[in-house]
N, C-alpha and C positions, 0 to 999 in steps of 0.2 A: 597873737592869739594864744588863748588857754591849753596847754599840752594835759591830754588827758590821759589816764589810766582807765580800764576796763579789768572788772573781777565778775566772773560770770560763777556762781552759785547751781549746781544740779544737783536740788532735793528731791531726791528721788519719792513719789508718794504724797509731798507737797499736793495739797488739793483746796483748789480756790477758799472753800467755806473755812478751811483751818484757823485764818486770818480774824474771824469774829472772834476769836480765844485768844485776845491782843493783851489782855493782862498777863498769860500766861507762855507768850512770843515774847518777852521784851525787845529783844535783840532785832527779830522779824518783824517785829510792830516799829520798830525805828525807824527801820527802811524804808517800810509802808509810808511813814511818816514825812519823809524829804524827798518820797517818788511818787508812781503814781502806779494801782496794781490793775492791771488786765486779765482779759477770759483770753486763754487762746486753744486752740483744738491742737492735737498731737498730729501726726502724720499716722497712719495705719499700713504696716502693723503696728500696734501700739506699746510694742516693746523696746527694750534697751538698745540695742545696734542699731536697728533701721532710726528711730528718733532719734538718737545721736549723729548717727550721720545725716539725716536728713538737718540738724542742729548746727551744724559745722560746714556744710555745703550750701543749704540753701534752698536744695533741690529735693523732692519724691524721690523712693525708693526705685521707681520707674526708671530714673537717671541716674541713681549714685549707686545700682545694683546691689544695696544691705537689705533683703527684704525677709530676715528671720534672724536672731540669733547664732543658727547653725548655718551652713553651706551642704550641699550636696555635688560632690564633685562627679561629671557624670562621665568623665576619660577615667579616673580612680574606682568610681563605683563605691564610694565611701562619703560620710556625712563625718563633720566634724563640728562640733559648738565651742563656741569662743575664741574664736581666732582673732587675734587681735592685731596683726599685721597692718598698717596704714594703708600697704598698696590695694588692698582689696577693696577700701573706696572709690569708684570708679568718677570720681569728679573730683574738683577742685576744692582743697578746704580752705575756711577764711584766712587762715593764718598764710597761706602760701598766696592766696592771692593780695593780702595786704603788705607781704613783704617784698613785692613787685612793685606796689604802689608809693612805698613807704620804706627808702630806704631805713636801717635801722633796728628798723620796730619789731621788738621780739616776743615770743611766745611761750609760756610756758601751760602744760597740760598735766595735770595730776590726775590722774587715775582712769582717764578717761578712755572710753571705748574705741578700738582702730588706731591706737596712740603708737604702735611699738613701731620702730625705724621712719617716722614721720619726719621731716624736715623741718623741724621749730627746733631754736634753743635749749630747752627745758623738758624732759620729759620723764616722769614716774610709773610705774606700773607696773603689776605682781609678776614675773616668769619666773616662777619656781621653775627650780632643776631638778631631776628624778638622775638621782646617783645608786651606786655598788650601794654606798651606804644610808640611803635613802631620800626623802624629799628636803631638800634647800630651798627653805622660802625665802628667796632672794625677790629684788626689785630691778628692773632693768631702768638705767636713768642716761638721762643726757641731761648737764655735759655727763662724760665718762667719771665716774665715783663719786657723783653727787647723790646718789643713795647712800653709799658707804660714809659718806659723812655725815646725813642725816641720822643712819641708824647709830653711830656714834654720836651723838649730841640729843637724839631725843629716842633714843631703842630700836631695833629691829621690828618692821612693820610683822606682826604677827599672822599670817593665812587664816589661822581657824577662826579667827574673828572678820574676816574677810563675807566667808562663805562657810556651810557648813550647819553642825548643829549646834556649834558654839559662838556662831554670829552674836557680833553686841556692838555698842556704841565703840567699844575700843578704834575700831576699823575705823570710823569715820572721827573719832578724835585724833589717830596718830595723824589722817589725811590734814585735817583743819591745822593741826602742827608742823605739818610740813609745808603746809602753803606759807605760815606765817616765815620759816625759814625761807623758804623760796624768796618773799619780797624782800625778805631782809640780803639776801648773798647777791639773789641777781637783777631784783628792781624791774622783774618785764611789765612789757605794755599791757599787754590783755595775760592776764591768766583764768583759763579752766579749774572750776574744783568741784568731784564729785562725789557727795556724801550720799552712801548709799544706806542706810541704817533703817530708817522707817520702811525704805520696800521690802525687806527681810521682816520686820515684823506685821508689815500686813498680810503679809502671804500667811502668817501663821495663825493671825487673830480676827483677821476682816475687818474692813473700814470701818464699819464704825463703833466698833470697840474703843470703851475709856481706855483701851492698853494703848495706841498708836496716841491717842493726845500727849498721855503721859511720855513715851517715846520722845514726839515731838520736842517736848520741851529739851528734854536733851539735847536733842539735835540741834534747838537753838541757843544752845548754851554753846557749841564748835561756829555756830554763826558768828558769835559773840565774841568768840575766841580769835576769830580773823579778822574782825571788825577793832579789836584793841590794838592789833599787833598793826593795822593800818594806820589808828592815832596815835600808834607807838613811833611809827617813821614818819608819823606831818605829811601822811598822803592823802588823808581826807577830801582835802576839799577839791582833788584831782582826780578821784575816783568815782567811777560811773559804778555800781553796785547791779546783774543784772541776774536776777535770780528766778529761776525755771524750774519744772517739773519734768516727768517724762510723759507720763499716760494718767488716767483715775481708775479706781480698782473697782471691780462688783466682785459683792458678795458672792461665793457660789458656796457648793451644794453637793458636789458630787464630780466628779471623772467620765471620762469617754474613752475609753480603750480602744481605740481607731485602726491599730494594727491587730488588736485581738479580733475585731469583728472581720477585718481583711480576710485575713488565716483563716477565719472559722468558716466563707463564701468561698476558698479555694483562690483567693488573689493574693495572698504571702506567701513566698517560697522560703522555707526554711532549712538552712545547713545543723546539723546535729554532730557537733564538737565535743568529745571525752563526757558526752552525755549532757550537755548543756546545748539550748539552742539561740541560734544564730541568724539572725534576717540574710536571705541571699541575697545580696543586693546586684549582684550581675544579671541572677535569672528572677527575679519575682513581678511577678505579675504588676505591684503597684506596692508602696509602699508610704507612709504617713509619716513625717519629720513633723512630731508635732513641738508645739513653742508653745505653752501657756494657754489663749483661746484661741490662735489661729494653725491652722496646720499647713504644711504644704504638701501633695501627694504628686508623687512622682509616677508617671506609668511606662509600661512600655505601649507603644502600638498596638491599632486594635482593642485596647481594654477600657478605652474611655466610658462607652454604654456600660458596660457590667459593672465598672465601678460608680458612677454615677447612680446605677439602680440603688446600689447596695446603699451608698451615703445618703439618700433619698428618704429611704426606710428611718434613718436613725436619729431616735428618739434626744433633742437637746443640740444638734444642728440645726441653727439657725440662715446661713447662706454658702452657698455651692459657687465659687467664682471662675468662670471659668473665663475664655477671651473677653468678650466685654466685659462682664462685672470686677476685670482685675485693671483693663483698664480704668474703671468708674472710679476705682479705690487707688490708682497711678500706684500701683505694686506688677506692671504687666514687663516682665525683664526675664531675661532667659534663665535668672538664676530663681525664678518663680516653679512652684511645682504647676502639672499642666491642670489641676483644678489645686482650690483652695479653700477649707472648708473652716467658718468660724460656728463656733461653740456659741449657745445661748448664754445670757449672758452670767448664767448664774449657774455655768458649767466651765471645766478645763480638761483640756486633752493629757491624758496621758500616754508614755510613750510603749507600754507594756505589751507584750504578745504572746505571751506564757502562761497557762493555767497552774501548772504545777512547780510548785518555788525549786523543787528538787531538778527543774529545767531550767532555770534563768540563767542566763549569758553572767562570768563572770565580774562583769564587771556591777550587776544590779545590789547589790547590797554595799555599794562603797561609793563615797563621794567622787565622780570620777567625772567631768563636767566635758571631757574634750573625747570622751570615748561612746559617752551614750548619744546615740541617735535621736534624742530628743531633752527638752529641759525637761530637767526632773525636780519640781518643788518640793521632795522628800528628803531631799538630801538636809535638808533644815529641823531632820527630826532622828531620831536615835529608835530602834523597838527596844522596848521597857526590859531593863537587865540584860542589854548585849549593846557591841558597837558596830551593828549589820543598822543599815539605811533602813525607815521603816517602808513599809509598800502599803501604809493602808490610806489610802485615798479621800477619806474622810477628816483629816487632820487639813485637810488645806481648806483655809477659809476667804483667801483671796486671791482673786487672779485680774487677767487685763489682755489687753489687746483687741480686745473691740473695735470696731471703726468709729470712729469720731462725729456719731450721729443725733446725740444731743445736745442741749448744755451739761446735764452730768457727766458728760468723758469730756469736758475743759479742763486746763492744767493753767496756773498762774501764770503768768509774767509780770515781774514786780523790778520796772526800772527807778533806782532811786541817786540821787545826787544830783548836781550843779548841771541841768540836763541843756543841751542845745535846743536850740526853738525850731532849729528844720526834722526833730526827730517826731514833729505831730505828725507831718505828712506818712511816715511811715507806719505808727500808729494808729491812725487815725480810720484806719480801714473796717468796715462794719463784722468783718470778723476775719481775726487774727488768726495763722497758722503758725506755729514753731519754725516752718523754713522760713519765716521774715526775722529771724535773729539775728543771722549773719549779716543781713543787710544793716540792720540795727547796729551792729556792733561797727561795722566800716563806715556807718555814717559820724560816728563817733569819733573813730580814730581818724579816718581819713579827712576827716572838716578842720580837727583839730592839730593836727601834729604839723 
């Protein structure tokens, strides 16, 4: 039987209709070409962590406990975003269960989300160190100094092009370069590779701005880039190609200050530090970890009615999730806040609770991802003639995480190569969700190997 390869593709922003601008895909129109492309709905929240994990598992955020960006830790009494520790996936990811299956068979993950101390082969991903003498943007890799060789043979992965307000294709060209070294040194069976490039600029421009096509094509010029370095080693025609989205973006419009409105009904308790202030997160009444369009609000007892009035009132909330409706949306896990409230669709939550700039928590003017209580899409912008993060809320033209209740919030699936004949049955369902990937992908390996 045919020993197969699996390269699984996360284009971030990827949005079904892109694919009609096939002249200006060549690389993406290839695939199209020798596969076949699908609608599939994201998992909700419709953000980066929980779809990835929900991408890697199989399972709703319901069971694999990622259901934000951030974490609220409630024995700490602190929120942190981006934590990328593997054990915090609370289920089983594909790679572990197919190397159970399948003596052997190895994995490598380039840049992807919950990657750091995971049990695969292979692993890349940014841990900058904060030193005396300042930030080292290093990569954490397995095996041990296969970053250091990388960055020796094709340059030190650069951060500010990562994240930031110097984000650019660079980030996702070093990635597509490193993937191609990866097949080249260590030949795994399935590799992850995530090109984040286009969600950075739709945050900045809105979907449907000629800026994101143009983008695009970029981005599939690093497709292209991994697609040569595959005909460079004669693995073509053992390559299964399976290339994904995460979420689809709307247009918005405007902000929702969720913890400003809190504070200003008397439900945010606020600590006042060397004249800057500080959420109490021990004693306040209730608080808003917001992500983009969904938030999660944490309370203490007793406050569920007065918070509920208050998010009632506000103008550009569109659902209040509380027991049922979070199970309706399989986001109902302890690490859920006790309501959840999603933004219209052409609104995003901001994480701000300060009127007066000469108040804001030190860390609000600086790209600071693992300290603010909430995603901050500003960090992608500079204010004009300084290097303070801007705060004006009207520069963001794109946001996400909506619940997956049209056909406009579907994201691709676009399986292409030499495909097995038992992958219709899995396909074949009248509508596809991103947890059928992992299935997807062990039907693959495991038929074949």
């Amino acid at each position: 039987m045919k020993k197969r390869k699996v390269i699984v593709l996360d284009i971030v922003g990827l949005n079904p209709d892109h694919f009609v601008y096939a002249e200006k895909l060549p690389h993406l129109a290839s695939l199209a070409g020798k596969g076949k492309l699908y609608r599939m709905k994201p998992v909700f929240p419709a953000v980066t962590l929980p779809v990835q994990a929900s991408l890697t598992t199989g399972v709703y955020p319901e069971q694999n406990g990622i259901v934000a960006n951030g974490f609220y830790n409630r024995q700490f009494f602190n929120v942190s975003f981006w934590e990328q520790a593997a054990g915090l996936v609370q289920h089983e990811r594909i790679w572990d269960y197919l190397r159970r299956r399948v003596p052997g068979l190895t994995t490598a993950l380039l840049f992807m989300q919950n990657s750091l101390y995971a049990d695969c082969g292979c692993i890349i991903t940014p841990r900058p160190m904060h030193t005396d003498d300042g930030l080292v943007p290093w990569c954490y890799s397995k095996p041990v100094g296969f970053y250091e060789e990388l960055a020796a043979d094709i340059g030190p992965f650069n951060l500010m092009h990562y994240w930031g307000p110097m984000t650019s294709i660079e980030s996702s060209r070093w990635i597509a370069r490193a993937a191609v070294k990866t097949l080249e040194r260590l030949s795994p069976d399935l590799m992850f590779v995530y090109l984040p490039h286009l969600d950075y600029c739709t945050q900045k421009v809105g979907p449907g701005s000629p800026v994101v096509r143009d983008q695009l094509m970029l981005v599939d010029a690093e497709v292209g880039r991994i697609l040569q370095g595959v005909d460079d080693l004669g693995l073509r025609d053992e390559t299964i190609f399976v290339v994904v989205s995460e979420y689809a973006f709307s247009k918005v419009e405007g902000d929702i200050a969720l913890n400003r409105i809190l504070r200003e009904n008397g439900l945010l308790s606020i600590r006042s530090i060397q004249g800057r202030d500080y959420v109490d997160f021990e004693l306040t009444p209730a608080f808003a970890m917001v992500d983009h369009q969904v938030a999660h609000i944490y309370l203490k007892p007793g406050y569920e009615k007065a918070v509920r009035q208050v998010l009632e009132k506000i103008d550009g909330i569109d659902f209040l999730l509380e027991r049922e409706g979070k199970k309706r949306f399989r986001v109902d896990h302890a690490n859920s806040g006790e309501i959840i409230a999603v933004s219209a669709r052409n609104r995003w939550f901001s994480y701000y609770w300060w009127d007066e700039r000469q108040r804001e928590p030190d860390f609000a003017g600086h790209v600071d991802i693992h300290r603010k209580p909430g995603y901050d899409p500003l960090e992608l912008f500079l204010e004009p003639g300084s290097r303070r993060i801007s705060q004006d809320t009207g520069l963001i033209q794109g946001s996400h995480g909506y619940p997956p209740l049209s056909p406009a919030d579907d994201v691709p699936l676009l399986v292409s190569g030499d495909l097995p004949d038992n992958l219709r049955m899995i396909l074949g369902g009248n509508e596809l969700c991103i947890t059928a990937v992992s299935a997807l992908i062990a039907e693959i390996l495991m038929g074949e190997i």
